[in-house]
Backbone as CSV, one residue per row, in Angstrom:
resi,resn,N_x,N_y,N_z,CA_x,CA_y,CA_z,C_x,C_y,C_z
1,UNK,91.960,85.667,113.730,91.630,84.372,114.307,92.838,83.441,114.210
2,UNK,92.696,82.329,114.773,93.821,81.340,115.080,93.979,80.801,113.397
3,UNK,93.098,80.572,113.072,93.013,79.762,111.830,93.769,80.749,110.480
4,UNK,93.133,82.008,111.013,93.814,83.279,109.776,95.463,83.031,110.179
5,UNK,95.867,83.560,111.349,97.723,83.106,111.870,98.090,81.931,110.908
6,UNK,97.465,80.746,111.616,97.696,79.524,110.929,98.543,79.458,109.426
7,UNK,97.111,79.886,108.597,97.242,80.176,107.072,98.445,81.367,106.638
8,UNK,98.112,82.142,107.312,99.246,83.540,106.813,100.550,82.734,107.515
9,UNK,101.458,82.234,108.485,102.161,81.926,108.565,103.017,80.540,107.406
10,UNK,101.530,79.792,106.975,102.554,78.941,106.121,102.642,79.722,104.759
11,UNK,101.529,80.161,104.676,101.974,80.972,103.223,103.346,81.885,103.502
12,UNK,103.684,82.551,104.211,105.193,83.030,104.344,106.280,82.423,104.740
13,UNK,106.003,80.930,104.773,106.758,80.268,104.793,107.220,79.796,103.606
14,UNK,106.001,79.437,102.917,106.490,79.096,101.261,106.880,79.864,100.380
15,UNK,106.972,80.764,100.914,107.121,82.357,100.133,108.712,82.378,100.776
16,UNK,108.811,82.126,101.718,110.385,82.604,102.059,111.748,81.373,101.698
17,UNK,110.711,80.292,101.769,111.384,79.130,101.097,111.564,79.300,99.302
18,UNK,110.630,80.154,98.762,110.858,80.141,97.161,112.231,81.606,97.150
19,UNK,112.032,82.381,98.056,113.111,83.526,97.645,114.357,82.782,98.170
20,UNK,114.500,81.931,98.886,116.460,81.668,99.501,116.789,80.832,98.126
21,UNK,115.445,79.974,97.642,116.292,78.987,96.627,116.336,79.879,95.521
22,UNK,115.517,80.774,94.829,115.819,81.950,94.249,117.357,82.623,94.240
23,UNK,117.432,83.153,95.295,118.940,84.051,96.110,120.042,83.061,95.851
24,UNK,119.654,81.860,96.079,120.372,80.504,95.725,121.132,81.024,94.735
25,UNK,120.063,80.369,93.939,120.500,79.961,92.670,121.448,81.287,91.806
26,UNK,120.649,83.001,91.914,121.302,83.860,91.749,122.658,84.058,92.372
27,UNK,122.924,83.415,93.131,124.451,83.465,94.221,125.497,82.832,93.229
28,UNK,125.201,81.672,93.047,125.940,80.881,92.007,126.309,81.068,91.039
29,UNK,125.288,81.975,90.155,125.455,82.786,89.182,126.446,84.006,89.020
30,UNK,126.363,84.677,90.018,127.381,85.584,90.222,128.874,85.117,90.722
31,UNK,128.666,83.457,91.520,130.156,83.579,91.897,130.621,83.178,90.731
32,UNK,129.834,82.180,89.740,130.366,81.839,88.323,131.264,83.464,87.682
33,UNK,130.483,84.428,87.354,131.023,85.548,86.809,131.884,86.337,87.121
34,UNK,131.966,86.143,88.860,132.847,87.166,89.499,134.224,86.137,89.119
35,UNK,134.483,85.360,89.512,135.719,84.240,88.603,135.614,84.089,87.188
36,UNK,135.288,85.141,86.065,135.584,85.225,85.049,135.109,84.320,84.526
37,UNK,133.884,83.749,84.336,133.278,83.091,83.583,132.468,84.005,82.607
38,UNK,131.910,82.734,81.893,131.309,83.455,80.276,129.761,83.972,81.502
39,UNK,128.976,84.577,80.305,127.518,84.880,81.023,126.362,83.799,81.403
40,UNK,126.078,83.152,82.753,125.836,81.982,82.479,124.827,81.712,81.930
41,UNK,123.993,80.637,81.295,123.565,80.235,80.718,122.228,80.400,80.875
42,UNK,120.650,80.819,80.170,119.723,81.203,79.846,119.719,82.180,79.810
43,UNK,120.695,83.266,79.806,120.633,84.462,80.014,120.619,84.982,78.522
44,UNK,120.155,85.932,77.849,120.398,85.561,76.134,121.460,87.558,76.497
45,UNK,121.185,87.810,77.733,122.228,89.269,77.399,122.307,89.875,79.068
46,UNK,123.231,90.817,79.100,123.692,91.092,80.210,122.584,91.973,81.219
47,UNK,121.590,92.675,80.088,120.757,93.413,81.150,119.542,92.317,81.667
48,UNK,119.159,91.129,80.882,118.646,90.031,81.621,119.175,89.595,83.261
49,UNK,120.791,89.295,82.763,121.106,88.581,83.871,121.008,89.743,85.116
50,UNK,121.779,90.897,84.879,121.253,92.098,85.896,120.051,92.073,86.447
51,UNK,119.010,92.091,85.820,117.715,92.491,86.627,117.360,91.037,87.097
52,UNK,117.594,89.619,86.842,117.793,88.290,87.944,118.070,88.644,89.439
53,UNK,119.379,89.294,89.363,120.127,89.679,90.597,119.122,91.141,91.130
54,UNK,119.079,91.634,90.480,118.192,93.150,91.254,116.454,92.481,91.838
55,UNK,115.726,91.595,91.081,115.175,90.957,91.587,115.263,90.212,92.407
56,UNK,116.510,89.343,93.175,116.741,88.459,94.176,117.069,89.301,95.420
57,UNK,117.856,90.723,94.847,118.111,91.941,96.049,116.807,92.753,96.723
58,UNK,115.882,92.989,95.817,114.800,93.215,96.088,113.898,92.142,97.063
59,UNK,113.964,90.871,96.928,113.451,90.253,97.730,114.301,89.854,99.074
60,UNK,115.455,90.183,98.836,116.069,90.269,100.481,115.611,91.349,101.284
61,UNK,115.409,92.947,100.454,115.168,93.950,101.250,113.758,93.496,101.673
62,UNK,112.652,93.103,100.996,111.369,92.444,101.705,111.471,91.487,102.544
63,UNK,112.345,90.598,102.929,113.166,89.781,104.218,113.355,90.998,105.100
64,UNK,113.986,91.589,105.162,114.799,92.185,105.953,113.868,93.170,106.608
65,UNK,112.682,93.940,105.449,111.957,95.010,106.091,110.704,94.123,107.071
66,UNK,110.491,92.434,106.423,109.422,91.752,107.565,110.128,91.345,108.478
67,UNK,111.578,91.214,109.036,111.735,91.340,110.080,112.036,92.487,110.549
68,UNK,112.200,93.888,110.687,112.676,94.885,111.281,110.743,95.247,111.924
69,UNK,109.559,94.987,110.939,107.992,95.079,110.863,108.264,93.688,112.643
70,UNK,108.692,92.688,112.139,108.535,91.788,113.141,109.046,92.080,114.548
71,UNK,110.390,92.578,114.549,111.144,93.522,115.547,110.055,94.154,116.647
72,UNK,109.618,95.412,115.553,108.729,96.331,115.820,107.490,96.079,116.702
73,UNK,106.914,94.796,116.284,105.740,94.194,117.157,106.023,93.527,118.252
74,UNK,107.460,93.450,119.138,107.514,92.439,119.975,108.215,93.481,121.429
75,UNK,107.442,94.870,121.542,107.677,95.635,122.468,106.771,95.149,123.483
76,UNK,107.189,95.263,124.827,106.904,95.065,125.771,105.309,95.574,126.648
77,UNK,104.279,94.458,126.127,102.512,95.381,126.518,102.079,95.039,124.972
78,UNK,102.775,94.591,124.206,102.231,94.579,123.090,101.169,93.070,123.324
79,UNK,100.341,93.198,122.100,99.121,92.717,122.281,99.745,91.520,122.171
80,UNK,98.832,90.290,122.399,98.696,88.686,122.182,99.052,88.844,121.025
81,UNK,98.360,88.889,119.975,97.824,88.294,118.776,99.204,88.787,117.877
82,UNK,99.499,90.463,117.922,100.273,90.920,117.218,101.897,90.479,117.475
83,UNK,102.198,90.262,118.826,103.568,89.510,118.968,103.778,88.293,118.861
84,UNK,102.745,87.502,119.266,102.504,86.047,118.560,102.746,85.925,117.047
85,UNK,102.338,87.294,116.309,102.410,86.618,114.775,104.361,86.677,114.401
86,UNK,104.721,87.862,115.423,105.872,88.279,114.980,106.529,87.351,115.569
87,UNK,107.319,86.692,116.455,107.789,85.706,116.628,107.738,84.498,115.828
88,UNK,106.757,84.242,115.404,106.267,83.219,114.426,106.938,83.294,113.140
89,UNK,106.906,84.838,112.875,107.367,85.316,111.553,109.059,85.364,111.429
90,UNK,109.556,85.539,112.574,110.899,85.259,113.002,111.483,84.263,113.020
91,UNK,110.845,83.383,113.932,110.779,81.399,113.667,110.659,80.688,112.309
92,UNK,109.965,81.685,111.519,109.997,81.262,109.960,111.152,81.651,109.098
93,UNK,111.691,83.235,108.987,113.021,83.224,109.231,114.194,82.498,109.205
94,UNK,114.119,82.272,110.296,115.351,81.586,111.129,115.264,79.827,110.708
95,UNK,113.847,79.518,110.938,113.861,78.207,110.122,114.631,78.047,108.755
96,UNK,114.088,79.146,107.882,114.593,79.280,106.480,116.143,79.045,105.990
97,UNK,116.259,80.377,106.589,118.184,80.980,106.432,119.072,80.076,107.983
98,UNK,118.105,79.759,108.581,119.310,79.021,109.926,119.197,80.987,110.641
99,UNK,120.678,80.553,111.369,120.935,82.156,112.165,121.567,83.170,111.736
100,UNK,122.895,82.194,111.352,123.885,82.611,110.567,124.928,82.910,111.801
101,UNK,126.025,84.124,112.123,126.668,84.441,112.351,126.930,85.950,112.855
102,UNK,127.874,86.435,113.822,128.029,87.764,113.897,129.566,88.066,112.990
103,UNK,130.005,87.033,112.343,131.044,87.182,111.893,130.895,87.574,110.627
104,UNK,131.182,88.811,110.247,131.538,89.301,109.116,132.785,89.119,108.053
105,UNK,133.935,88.266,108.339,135.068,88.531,107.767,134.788,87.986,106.362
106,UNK,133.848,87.112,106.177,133.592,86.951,104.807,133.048,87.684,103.605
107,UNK,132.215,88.743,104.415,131.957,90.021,103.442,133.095,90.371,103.015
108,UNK,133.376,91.224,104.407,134.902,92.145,104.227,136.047,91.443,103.123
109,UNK,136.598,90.047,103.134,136.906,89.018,102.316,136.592,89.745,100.627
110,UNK,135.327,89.695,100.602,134.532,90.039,99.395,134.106,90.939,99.098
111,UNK,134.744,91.946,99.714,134.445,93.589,99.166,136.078,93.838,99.080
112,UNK,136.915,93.055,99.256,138.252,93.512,98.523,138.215,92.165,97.199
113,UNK,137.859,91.775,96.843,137.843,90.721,95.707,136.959,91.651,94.517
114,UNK,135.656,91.767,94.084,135.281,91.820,92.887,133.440,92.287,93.589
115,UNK,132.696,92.603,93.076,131.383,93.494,93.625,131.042,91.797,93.136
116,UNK,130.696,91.539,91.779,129.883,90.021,91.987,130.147,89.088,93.569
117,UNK,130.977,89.237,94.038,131.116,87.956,94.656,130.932,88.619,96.156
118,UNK,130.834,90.047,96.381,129.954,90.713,97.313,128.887,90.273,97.339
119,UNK,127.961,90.800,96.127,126.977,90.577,95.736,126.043,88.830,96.017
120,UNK,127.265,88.400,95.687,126.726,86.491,96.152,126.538,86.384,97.920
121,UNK,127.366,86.768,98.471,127.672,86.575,99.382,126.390,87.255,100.601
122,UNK,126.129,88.499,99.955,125.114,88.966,100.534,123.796,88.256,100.863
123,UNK,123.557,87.893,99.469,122.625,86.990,98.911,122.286,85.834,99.891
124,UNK,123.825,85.236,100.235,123.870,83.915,100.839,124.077,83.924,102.282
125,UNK,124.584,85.415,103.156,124.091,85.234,104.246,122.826,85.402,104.742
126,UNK,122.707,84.710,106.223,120.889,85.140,106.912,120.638,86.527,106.496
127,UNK,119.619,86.919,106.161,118.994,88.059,107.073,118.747,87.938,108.639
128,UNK,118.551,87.090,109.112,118.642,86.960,110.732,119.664,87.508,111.722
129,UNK,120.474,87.486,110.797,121.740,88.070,111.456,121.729,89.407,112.348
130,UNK,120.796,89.672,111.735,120.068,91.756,112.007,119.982,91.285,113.626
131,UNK,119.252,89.953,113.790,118.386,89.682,115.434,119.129,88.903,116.426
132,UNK,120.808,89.108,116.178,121.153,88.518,117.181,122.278,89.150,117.745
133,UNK,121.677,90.320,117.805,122.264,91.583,119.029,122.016,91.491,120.160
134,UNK,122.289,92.339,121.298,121.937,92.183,122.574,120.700,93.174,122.725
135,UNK,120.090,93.906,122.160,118.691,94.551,122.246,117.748,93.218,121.893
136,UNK,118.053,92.861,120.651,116.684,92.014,120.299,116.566,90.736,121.538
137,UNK,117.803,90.292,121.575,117.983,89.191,122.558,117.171,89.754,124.049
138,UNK,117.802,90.677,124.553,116.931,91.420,125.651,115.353,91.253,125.821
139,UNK,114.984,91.731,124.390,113.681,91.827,124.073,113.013,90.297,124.314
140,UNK,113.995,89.271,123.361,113.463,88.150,123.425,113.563,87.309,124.634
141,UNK,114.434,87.743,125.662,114.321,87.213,126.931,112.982,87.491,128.266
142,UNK,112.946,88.845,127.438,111.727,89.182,128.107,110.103,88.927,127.903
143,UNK,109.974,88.427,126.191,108.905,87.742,125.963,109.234,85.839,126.220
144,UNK,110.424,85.810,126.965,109.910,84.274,127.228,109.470,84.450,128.547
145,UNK,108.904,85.201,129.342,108.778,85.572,130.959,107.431,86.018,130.440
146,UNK,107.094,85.862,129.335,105.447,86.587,129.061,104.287,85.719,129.714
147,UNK,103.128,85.935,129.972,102.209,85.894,130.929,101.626,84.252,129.608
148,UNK,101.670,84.573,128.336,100.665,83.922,127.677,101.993,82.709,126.884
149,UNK,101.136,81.324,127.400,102.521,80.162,127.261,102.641,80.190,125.982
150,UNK,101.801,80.424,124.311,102.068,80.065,123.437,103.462,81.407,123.308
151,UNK,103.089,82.184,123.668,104.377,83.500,123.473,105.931,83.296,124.285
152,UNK,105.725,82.139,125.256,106.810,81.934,126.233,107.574,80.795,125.128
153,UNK,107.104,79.904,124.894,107.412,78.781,123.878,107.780,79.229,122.713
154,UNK,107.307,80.209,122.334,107.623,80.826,120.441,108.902,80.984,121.096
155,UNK,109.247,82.121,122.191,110.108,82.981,122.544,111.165,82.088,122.543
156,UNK,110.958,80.747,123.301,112.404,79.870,123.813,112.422,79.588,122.802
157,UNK,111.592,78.821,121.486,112.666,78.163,120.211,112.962,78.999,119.536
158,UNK,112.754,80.586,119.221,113.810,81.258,118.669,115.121,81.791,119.518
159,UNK,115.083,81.725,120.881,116.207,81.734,121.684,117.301,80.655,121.368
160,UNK,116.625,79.175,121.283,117.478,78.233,121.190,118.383,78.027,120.243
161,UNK,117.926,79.105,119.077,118.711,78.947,117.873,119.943,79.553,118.052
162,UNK,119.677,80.708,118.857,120.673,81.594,118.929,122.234,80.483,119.105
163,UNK,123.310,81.254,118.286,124.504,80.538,118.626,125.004,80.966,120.139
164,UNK,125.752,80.228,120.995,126.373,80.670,122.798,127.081,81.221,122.431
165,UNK,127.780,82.417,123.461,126.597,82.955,124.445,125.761,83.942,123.770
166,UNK,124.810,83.711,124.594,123.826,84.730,123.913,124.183,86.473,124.227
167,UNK,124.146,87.077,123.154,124.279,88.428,123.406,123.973,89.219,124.269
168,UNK,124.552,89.792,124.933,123.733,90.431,126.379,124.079,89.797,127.799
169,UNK,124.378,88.356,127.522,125.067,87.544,128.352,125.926,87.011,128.491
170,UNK,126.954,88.131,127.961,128.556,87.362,127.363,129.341,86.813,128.367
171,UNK,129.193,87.385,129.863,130.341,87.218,131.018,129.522,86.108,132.119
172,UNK,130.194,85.948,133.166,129.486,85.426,134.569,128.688,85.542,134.929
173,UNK,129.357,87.010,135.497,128.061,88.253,136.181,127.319,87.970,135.824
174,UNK,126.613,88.532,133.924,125.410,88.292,133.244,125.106,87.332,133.628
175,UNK,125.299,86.190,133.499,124.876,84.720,133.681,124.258,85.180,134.768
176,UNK,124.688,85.390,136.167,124.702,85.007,137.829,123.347,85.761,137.669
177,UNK,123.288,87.063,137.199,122.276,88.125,137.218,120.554,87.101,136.820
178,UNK,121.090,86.921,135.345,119.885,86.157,135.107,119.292,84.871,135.271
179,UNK,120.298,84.204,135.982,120.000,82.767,136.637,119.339,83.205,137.867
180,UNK,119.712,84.435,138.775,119.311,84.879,140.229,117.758,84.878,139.241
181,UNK,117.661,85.804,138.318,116.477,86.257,138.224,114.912,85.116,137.674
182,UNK,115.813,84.456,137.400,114.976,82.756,136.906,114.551,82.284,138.265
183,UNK,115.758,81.908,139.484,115.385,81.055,140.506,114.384,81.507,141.444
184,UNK,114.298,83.241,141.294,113.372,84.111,141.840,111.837,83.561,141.498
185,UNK,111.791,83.963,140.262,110.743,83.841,139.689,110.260,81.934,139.821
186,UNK,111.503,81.240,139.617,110.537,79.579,140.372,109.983,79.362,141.497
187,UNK,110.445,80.252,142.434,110.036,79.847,143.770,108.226,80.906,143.685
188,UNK,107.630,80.853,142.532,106.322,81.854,142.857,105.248,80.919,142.971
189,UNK,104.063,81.264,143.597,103.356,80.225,143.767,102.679,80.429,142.387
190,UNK,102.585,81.880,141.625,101.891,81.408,140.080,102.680,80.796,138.946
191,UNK,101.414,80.136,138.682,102.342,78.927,137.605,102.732,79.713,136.374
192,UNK,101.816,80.295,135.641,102.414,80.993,134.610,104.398,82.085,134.923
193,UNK,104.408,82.043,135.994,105.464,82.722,136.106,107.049,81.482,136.803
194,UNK,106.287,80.684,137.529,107.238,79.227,137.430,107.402,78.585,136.517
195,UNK,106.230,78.333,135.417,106.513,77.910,133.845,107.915,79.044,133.243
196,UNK,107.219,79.627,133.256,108.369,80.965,132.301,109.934,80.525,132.920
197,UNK,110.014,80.919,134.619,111.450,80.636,135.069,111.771,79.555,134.872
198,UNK,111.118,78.107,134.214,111.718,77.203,134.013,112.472,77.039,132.750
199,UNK,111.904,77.779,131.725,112.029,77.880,130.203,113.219,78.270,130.380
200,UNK,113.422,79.387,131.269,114.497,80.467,130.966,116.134,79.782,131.646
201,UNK,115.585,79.068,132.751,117.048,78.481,133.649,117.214,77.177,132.550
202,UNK,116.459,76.341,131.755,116.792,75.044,130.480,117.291,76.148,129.756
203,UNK,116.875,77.609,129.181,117.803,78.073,128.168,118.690,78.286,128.768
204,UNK,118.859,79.430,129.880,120.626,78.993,130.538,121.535,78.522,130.398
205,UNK,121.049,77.159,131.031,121.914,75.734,131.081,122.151,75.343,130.136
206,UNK,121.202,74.785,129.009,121.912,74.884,127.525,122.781,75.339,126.874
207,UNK,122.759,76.879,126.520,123.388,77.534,126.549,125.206,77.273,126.911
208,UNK,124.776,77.616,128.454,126.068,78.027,128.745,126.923,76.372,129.475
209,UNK,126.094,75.941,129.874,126.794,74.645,130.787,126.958,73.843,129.861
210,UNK,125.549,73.604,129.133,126.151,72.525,127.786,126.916,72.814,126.930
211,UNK,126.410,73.911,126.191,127.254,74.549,124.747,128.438,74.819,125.035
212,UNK,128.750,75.564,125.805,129.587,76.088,126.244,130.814,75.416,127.334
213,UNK,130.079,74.892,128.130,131.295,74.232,128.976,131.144,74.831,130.233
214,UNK,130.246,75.935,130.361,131.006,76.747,131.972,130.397,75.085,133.069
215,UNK,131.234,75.541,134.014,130.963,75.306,135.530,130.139,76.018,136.217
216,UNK,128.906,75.445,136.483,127.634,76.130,136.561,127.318,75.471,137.440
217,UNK,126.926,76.194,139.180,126.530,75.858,140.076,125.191,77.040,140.411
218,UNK,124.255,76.367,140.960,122.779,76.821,141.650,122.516,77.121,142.576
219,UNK,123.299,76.335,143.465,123.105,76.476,144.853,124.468,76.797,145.873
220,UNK,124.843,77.516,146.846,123.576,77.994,147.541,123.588,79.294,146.690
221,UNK,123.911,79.941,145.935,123.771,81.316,144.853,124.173,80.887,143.642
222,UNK,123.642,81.334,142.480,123.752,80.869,141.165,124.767,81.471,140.864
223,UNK,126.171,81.043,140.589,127.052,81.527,139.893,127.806,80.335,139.143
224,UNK,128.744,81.052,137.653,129.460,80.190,137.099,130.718,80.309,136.783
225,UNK,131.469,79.737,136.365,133.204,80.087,135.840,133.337,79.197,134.714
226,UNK,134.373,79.659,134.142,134.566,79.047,132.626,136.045,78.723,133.036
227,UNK,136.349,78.016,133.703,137.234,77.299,134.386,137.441,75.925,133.980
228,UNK,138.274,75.423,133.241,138.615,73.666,132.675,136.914,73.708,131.669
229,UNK,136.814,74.366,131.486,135.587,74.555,130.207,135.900,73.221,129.219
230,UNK,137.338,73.553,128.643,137.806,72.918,127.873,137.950,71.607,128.005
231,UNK,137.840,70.991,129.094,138.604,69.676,129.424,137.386,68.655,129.714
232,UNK,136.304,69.342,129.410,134.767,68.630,130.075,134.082,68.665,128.731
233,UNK,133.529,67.268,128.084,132.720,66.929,126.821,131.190,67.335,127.255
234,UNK,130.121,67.502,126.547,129.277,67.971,126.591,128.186,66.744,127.607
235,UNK,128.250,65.387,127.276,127.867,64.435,128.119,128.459,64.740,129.800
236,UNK,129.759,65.086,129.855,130.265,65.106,130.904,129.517,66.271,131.747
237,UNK,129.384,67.720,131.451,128.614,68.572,131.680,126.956,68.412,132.172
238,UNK,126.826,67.932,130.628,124.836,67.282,131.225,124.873,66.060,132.621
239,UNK,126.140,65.169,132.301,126.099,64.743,133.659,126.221,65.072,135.562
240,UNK,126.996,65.925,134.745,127.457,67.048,136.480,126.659,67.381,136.854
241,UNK,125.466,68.363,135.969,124.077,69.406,136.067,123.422,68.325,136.639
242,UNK,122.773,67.100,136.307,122.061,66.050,136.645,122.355,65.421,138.451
């Protein structure tokens, strides 16, 4: 029921809010040690402070396995109820940890330094990071085109988080492809499917005209260039589009 979602979603919310400040706090701890500090403090011996950290790792792999569980539920025909929760559960996520990054150099950084400060680091990036490939993105472009609006809406504010460009849509082309495929879908006389193409051409444009800078024209064929990108402020952009 709506009311069961309801409840199970904030409870994993407060649950995912007690493990980051957890992971937190264990992060700190380790970067203290990996820089040669004493053992920090409440710890009365070293296999204490160990199983702190194996407990904070353990609750990342339970992050990590409810989103790969969340992943899993957001195939294409899948039911209302069950991709609704997973998006939700994703949105909680991503609320939590933010997005994070595809940039790794800070691991790598910290796997030539000392295993503690690996170890922190792990700790302290998203798990989200897993969902901002060009499969999941795919996936998630295709549940914002979904038939049922609360699933079109979940879909766009975990899209919006995504950092530009979105994966899958790194070049023009991409762009031209899926802007054609938005303006298609506005011109339908059903609304559920003109709702959706509207969601999807505001993520677009966001995206790429605002965030980004391209030169983004609609008419008479949707194409863009990343041409003087640089030389145009983000007001200046929202003004052009307008």
């Amino acid at each position: 029921s709506a009311a069961f979602r309801n409840a199970l979603g904030t409870m994993i919310r407060g649950l995912l809010g007690r493990i980051k400040v957890g992971q937190g706090r264990v992060a700190v701890n380790l970067r203290a040690k990996g820089k040669g500090s004493k053992l920090p403090g409440g710890f009365a011996c070293e296999s204490d402070f160990e199983s702190s950290v194996i407990a904070a790792e353990l609750a990342g792999e339970f992050v990590e396995w409810l989103i790969d569980l969340s992943l899993a539920s957001t195939y294409p025909g899948a039911p209302y109820e069950r991709k609704y929760m997973a998006l939700d559960m994703l949105n909680a996520v991503a609320e939590t940890w933010g997005v994070g990054t595809l940039d790794d150099d800070g691991l790598d950084a910290a796997l030539e330094s000392s295993e503690d400060l690996r170890r922190a680091i792990k700790l302290e990036t998203s798990p989200y990071v897993r969902c901002l490939g060009a499969d999941v993105t795919t996936s998630l472009l295709g549940a914002l085109v979904d038939s049922w609006d609360r699933l079109r809406v979940s879909a766009f504010t975990l899209l919006s988080r995504h950092p530009a460009p979105l994966q899958g849509v790194t070049t023009v082309d991409e762009f031209a492809a899926r802007a054609r495929w938005a303006l298609g879908l506005l011109r339908s006389p059903r609304v559920r499917e003109s709702d959706a193409a509207a969601l999807l051409m505001r993520l677009l444009l966001r995206k790429y005209a605002v965030d980004l800078g391209w030169d983004v024209t609609l008419s008479p064929r949707p194409m863009a260039s990343v041409r003087e990108a640089e030389k145009r402020t983000k007001g200046e952009t929202a003004a052009r589009l307008l």
